[in-house]
VMD Tcl script that builds the backbone (N, CA, C; Angstrom):
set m [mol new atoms 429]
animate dup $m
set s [atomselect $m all]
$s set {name element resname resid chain x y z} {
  {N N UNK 1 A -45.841 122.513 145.820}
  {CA C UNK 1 A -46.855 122.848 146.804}
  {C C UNK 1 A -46.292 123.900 147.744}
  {N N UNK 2 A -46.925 124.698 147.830}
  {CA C UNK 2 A -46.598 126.218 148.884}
  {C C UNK 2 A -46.950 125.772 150.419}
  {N N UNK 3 A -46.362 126.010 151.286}
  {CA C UNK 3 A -46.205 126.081 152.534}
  {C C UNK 3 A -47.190 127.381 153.092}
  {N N UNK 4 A -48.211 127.285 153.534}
  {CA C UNK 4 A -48.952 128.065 154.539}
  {C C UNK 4 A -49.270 127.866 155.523}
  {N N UNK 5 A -48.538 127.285 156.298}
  {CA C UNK 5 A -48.718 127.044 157.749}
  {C C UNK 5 A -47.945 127.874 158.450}
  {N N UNK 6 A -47.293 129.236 158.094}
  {CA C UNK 6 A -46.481 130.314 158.810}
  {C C UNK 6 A -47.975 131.456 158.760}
  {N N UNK 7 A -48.760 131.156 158.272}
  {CA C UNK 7 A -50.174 131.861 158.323}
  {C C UNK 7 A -51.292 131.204 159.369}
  {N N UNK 8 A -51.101 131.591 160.509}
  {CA C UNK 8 A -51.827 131.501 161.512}
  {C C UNK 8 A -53.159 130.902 161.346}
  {N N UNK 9 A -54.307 131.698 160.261}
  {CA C UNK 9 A -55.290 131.625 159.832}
  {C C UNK 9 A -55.428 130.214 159.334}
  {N N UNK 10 A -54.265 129.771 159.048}
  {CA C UNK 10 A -54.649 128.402 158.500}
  {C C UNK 10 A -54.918 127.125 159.141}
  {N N UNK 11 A -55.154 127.373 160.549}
  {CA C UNK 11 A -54.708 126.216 161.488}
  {C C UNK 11 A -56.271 126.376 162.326}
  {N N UNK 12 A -56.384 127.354 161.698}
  {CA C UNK 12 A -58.629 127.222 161.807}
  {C C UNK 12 A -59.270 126.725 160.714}
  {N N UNK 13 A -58.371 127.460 159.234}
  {CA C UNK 13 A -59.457 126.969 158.364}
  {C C UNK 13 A -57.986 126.242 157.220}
  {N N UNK 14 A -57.617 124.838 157.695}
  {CA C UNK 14 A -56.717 124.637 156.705}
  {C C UNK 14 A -57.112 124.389 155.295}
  {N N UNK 15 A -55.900 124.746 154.786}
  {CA C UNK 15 A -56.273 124.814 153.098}
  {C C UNK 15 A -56.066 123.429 152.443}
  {N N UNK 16 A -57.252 122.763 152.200}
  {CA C UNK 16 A -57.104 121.798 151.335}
  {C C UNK 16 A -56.453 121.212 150.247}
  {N N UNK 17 A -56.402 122.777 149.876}
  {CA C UNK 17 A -55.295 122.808 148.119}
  {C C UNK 17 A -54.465 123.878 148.323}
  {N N UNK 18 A -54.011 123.943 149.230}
  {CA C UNK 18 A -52.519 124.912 149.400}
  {C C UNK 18 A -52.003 126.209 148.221}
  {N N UNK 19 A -51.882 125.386 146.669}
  {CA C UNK 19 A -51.300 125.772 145.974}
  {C C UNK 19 A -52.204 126.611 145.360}
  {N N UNK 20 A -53.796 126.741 145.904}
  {CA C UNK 20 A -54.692 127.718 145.502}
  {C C UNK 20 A -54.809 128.959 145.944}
  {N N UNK 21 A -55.402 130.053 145.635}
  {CA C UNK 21 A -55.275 131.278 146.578}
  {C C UNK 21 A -56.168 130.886 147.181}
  {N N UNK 22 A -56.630 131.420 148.674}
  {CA C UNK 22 A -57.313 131.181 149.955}
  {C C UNK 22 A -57.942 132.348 150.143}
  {N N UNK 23 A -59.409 132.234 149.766}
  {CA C UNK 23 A -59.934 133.649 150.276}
  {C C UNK 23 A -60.491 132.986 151.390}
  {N N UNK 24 A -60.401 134.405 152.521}
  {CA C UNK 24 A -61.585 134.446 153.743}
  {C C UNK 24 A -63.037 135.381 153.089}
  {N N UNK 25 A -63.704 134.783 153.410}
  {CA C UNK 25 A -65.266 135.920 153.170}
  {C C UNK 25 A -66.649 135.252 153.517}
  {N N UNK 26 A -67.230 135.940 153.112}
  {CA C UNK 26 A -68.510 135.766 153.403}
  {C C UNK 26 A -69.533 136.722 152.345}
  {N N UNK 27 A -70.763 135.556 152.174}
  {CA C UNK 27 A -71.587 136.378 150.977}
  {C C UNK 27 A -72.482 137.543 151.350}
  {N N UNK 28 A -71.620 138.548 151.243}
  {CA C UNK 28 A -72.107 139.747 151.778}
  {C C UNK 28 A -71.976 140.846 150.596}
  {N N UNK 29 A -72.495 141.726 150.093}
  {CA C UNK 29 A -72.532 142.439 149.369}
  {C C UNK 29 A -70.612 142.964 149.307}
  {N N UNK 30 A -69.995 143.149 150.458}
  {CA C UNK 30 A -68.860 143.774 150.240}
  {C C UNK 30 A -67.802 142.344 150.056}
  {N N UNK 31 A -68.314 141.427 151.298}
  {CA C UNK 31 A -67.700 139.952 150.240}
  {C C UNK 31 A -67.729 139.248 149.158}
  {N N UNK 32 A -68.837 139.480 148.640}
  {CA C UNK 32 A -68.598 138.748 147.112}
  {C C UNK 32 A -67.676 139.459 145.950}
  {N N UNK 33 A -67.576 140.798 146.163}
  {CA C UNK 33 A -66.669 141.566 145.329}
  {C C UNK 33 A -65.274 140.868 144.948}
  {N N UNK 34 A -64.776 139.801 145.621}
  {CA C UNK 34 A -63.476 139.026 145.538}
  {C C UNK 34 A -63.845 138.228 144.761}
  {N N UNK 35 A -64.839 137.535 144.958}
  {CA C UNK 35 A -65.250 136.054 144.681}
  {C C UNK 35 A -65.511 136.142 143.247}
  {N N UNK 36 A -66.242 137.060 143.022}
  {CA C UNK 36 A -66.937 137.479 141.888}
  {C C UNK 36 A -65.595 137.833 141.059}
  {N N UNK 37 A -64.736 138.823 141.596}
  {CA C UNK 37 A -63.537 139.053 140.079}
  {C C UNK 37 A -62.738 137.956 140.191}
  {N N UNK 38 A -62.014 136.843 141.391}
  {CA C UNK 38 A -61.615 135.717 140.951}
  {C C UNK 38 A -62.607 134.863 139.764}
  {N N UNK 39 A -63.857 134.701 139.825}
  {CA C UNK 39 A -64.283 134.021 138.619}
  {C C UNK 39 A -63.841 134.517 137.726}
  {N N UNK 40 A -64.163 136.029 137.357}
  {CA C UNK 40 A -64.456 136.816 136.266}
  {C C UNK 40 A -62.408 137.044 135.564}
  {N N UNK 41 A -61.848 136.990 136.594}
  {CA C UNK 41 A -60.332 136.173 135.885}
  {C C UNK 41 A -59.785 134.845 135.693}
  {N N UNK 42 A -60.467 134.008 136.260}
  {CA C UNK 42 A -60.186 132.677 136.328}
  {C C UNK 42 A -59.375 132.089 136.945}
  {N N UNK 43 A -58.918 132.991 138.172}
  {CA C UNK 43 A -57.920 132.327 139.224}
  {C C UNK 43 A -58.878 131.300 139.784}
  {N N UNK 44 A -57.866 130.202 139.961}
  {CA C UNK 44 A -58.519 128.706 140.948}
  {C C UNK 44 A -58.587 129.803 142.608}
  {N N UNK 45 A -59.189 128.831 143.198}
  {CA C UNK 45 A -59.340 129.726 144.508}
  {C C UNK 45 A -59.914 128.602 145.255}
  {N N UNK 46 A -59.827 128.259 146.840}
  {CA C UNK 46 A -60.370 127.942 147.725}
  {C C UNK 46 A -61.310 128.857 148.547}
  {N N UNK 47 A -62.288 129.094 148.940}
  {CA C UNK 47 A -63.200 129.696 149.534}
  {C C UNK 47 A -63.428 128.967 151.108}
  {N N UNK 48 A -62.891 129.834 152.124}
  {CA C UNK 48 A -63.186 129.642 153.653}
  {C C UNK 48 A -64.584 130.213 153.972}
  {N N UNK 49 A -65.140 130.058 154.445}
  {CA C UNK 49 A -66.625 130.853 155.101}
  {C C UNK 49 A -66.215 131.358 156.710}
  {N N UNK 50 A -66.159 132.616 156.155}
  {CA C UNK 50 A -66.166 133.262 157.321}
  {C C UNK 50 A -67.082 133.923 158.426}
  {N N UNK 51 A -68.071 132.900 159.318}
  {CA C UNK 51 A -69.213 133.200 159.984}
  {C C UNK 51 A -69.218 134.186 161.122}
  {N N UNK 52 A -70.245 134.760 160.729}
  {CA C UNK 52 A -70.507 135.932 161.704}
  {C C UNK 52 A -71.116 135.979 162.979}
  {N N UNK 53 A -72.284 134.655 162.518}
  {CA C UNK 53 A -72.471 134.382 163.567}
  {C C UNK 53 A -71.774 133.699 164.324}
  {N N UNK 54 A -71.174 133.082 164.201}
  {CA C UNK 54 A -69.959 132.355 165.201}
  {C C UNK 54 A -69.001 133.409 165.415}
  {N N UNK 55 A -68.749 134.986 165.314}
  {CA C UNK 55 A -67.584 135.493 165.562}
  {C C UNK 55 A -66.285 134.874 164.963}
  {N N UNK 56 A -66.684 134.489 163.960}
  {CA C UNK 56 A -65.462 134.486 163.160}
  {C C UNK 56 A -64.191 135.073 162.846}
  {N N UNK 57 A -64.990 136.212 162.589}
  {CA C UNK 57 A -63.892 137.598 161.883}
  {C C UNK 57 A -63.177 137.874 163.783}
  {N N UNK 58 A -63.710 137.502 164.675}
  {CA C UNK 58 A -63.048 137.918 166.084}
  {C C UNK 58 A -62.245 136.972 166.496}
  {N N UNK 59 A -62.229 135.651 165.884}
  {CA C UNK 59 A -60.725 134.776 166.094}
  {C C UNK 59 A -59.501 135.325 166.084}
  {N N UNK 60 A -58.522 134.902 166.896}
  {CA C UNK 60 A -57.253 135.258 166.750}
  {C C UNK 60 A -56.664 134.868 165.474}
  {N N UNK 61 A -57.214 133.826 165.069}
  {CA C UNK 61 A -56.579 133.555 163.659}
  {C C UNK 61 A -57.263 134.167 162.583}
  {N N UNK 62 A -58.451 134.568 162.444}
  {CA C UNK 62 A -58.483 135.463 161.753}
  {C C UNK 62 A -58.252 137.158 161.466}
  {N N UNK 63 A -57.790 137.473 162.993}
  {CA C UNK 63 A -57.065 138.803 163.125}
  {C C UNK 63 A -55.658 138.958 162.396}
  {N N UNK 64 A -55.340 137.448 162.913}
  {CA C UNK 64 A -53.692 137.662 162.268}
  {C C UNK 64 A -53.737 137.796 160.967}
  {N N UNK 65 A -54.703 137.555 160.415}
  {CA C UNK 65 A -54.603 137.887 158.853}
  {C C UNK 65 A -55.510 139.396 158.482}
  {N N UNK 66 A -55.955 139.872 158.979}
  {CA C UNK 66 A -56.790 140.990 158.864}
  {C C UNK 66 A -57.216 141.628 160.694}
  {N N UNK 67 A -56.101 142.161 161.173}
  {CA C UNK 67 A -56.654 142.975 162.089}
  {C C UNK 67 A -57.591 143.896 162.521}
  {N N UNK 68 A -58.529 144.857 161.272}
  {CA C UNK 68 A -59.491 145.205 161.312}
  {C C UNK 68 A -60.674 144.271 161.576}
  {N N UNK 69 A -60.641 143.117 161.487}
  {CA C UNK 69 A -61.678 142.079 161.741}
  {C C UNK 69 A -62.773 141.982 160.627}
  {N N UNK 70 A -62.190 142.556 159.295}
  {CA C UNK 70 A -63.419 142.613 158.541}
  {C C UNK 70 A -63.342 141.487 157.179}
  {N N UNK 71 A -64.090 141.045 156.491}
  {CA C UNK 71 A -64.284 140.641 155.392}
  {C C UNK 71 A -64.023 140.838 154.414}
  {N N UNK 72 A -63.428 140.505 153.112}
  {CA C UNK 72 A -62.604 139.837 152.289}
  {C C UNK 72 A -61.046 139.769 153.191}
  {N N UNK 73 A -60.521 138.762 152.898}
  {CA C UNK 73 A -59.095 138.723 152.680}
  {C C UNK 73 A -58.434 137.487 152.167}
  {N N UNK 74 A -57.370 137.723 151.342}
  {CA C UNK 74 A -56.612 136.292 150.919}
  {C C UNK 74 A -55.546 136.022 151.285}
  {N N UNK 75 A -55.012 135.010 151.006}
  {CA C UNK 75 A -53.373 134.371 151.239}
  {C C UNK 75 A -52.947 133.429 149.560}
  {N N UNK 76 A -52.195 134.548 149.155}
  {CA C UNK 76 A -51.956 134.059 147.352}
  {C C UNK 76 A -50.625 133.085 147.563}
  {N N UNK 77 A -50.697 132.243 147.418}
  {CA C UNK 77 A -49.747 131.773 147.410}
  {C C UNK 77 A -48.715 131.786 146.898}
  {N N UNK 78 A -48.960 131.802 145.002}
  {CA C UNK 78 A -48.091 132.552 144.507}
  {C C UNK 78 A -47.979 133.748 144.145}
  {N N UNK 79 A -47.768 134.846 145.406}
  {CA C UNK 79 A -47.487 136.192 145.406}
  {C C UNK 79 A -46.395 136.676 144.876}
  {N N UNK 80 A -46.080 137.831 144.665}
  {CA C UNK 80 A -45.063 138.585 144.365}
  {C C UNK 80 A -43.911 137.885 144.956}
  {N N UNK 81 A -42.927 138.016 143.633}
  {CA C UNK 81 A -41.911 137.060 143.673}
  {C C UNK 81 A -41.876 135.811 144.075}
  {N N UNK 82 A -42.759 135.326 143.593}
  {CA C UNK 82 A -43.245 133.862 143.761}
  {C C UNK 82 A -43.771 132.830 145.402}
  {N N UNK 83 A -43.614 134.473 146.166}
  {CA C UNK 83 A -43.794 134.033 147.692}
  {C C UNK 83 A -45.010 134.116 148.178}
  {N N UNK 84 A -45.415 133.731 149.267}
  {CA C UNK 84 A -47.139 133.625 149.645}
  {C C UNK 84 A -47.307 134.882 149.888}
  {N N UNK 85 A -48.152 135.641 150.033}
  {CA C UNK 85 A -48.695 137.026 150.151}
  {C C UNK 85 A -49.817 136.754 150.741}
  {N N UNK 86 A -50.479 137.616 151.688}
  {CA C UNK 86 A -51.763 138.151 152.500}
  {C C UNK 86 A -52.118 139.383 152.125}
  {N N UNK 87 A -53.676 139.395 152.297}
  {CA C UNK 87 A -54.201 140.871 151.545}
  {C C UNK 87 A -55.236 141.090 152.162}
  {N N UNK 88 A -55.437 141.967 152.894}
  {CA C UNK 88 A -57.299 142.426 153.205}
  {C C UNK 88 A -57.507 143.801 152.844}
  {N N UNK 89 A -59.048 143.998 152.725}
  {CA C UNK 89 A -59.565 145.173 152.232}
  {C C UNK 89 A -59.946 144.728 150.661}
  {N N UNK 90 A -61.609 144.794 150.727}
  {CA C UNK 90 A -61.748 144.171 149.331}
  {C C UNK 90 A -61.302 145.160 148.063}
  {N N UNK 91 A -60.806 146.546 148.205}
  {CA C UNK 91 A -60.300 147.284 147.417}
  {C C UNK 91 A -59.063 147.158 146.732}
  {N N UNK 92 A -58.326 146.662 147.649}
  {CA C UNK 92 A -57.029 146.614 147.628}
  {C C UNK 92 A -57.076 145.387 147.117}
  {N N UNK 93 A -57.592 143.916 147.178}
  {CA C UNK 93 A -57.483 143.050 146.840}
  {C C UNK 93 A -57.917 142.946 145.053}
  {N N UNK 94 A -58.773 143.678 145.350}
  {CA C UNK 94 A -59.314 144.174 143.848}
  {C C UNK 94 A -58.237 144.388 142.494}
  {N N UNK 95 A -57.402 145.566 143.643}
  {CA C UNK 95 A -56.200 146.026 142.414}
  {C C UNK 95 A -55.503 145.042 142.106}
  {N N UNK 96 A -54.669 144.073 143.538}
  {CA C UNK 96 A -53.972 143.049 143.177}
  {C C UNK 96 A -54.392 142.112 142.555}
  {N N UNK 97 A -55.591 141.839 141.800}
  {CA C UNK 97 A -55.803 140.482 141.572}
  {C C UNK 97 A -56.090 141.082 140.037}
  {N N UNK 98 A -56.051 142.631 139.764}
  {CA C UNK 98 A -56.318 143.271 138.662}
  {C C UNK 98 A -54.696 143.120 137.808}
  {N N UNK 99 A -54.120 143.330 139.121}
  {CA C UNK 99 A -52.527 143.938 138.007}
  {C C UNK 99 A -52.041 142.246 138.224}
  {N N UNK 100 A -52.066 141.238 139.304}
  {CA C UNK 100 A -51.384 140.091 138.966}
  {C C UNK 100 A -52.241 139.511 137.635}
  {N N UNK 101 A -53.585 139.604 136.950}
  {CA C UNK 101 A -53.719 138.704 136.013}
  {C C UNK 101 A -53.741 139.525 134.853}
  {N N UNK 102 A -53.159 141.191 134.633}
  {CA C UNK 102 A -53.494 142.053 133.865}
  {C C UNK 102 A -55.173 142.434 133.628}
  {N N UNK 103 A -56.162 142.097 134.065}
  {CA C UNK 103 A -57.414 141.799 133.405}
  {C C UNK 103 A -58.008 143.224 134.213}
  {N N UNK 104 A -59.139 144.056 133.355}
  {CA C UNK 104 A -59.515 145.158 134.204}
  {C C UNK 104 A -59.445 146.084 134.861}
  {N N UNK 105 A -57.927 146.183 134.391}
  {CA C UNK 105 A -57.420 147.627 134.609}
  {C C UNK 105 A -56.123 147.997 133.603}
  {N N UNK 106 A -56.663 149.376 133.037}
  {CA C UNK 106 A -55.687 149.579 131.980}
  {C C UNK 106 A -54.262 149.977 132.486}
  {N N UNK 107 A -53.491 149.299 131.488}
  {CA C UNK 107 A -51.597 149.559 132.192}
  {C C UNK 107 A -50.880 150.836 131.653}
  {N N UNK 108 A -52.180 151.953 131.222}
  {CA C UNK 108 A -51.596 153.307 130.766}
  {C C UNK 108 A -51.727 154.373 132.081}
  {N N UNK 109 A -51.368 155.032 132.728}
  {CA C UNK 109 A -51.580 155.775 133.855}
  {C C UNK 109 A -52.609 156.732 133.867}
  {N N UNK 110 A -53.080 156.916 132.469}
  {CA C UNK 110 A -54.554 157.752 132.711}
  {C C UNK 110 A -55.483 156.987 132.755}
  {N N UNK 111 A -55.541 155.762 132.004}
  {CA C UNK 111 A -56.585 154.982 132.157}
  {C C UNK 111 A -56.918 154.342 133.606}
  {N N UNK 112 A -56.081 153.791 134.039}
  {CA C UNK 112 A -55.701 153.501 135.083}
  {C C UNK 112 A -56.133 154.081 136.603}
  {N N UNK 113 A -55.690 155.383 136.640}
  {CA C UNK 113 A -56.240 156.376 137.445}
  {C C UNK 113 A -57.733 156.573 137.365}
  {N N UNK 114 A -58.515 156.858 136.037}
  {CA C UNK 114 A -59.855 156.473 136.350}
  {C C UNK 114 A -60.598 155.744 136.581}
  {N N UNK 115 A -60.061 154.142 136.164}
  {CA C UNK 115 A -60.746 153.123 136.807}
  {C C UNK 115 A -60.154 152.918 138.402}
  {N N UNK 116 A -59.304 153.613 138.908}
  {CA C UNK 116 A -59.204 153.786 140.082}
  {C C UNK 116 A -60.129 154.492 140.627}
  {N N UNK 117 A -60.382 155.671 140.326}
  {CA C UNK 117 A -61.192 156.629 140.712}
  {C C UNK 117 A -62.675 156.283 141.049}
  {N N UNK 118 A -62.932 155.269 139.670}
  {CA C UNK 118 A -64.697 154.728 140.045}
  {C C UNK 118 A -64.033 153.257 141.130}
  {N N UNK 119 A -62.964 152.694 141.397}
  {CA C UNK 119 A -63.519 152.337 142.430}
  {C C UNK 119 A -63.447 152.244 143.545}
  {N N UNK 120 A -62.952 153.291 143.719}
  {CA C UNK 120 A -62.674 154.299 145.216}
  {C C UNK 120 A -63.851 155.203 145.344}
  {N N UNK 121 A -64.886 155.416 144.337}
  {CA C UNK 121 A -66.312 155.631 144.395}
  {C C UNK 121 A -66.928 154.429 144.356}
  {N N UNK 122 A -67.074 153.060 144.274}
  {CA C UNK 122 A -67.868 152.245 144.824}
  {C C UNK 122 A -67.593 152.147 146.100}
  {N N UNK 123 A -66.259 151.818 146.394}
  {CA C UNK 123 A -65.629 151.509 147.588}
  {C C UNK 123 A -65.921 152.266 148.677}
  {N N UNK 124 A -65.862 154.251 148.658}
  {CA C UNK 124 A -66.309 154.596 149.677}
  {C C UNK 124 A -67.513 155.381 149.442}
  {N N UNK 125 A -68.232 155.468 148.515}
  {CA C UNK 125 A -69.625 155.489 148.122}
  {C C UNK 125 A -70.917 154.730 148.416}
  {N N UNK 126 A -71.054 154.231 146.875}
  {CA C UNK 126 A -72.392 153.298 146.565}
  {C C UNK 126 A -72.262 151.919 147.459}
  {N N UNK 127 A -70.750 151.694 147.744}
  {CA C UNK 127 A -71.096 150.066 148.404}
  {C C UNK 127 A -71.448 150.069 149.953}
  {N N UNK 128 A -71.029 151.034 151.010}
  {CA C UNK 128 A -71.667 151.617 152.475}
  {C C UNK 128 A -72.581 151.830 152.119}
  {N N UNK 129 A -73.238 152.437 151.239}
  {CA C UNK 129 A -74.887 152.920 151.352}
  {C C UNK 129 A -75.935 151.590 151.304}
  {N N UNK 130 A -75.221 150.406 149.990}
  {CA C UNK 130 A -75.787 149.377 149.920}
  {C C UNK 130 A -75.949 148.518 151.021}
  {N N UNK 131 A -74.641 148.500 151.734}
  {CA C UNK 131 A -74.224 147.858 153.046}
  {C C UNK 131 A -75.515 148.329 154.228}
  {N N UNK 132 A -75.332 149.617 153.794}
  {CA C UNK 132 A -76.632 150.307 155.220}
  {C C UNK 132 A -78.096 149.593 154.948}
  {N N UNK 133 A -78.557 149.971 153.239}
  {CA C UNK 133 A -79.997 149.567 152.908}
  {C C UNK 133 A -80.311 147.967 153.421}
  {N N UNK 134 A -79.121 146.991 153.406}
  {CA C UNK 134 A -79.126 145.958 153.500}
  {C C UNK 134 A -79.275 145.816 155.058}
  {N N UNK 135 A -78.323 146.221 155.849}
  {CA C UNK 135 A -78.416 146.396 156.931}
  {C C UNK 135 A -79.762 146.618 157.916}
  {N N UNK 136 A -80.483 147.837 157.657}
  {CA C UNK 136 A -81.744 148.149 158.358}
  {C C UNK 136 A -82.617 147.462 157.313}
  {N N UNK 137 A -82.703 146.677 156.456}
  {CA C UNK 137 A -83.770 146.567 155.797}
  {C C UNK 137 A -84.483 145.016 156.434}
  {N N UNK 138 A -82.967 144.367 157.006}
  {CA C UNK 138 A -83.127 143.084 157.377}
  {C C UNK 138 A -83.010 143.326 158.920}
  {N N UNK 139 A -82.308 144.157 159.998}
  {CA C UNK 139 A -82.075 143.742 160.801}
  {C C UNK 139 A -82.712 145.071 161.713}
  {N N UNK 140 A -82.378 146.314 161.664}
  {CA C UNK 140 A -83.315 147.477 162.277}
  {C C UNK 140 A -84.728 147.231 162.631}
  {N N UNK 141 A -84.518 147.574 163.928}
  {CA C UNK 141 A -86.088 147.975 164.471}
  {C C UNK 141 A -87.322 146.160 164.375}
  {N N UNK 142 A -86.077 145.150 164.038}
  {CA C UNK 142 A -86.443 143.583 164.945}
  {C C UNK 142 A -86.180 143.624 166.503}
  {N N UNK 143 A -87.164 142.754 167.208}
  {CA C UNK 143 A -86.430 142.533 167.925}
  {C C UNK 143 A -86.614 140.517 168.312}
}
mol reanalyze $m
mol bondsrecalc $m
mol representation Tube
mol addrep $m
């Protein structure tokens, strides 16, 4: 069993199963992007809900794990070199959870680079625009 109690974050939302990876998120078009490739590799995972309306993401304990204050982030327990690891930015989490299970990204450097490429075009593309449509479609010009 892995020790995560040197992770701040955990003493808001403790981890039930320790030895699982720990995502923070919320079902948001840019949060499910985690959730969705942990299934789609079959890592076990614990899922925290990270509420917005409660100012969640503005806890101190959830800063300490993601100082931008934003949505996705994990705590792998068994990270690189077998030690716990923290990760935010659902992009970045993307790659790591690509190259720790090999799955969905090719290990040749050209291949590689282009599935980088499309998703550093979802990432700072198609998924803000979705984020916006979603945005004013539900919440603009209510009052």
């Amino acid at each position: 069993m892995n020790n995560l109690t040197a992770f701040p974050i955990t003493k808001k939302w403790p981890p039930k199963q320790p030895d699982l990876l720990q995502l923070y998120s919320l079902p948001t078009p840019n949060g499910v992007k985690v959730s969705i490739m942990l299934e789609e590799t079959g890592l076990a995972y614990e899922p925290h809900l990270i509420s917005f309306d409660s100012n969640d993401q503005l806890s101190p304990e959830f800063l300490s794990l993601n100082p931008n204050n934003k949505i996705p982030a994990i705590i792998d327990p068994h990270g690189p070199n077998g030690q716990p690891f923290a990760l935010f930015e659902s992009g970045a989490i993307l790659l790591y959870l690509a190259d720790k299970t090999k799955q969905f990204i090719p290990l040749d450097v050209v291949g590689r680079y282009h599935t980088i490429q499309w998703l550093m075009f979802q990432m700072g593309g198609i998924g803000p625009m979705f984020g916006q449509v979603g945005f004013f479609n539900k919440f603009a010009g209510k009052h």
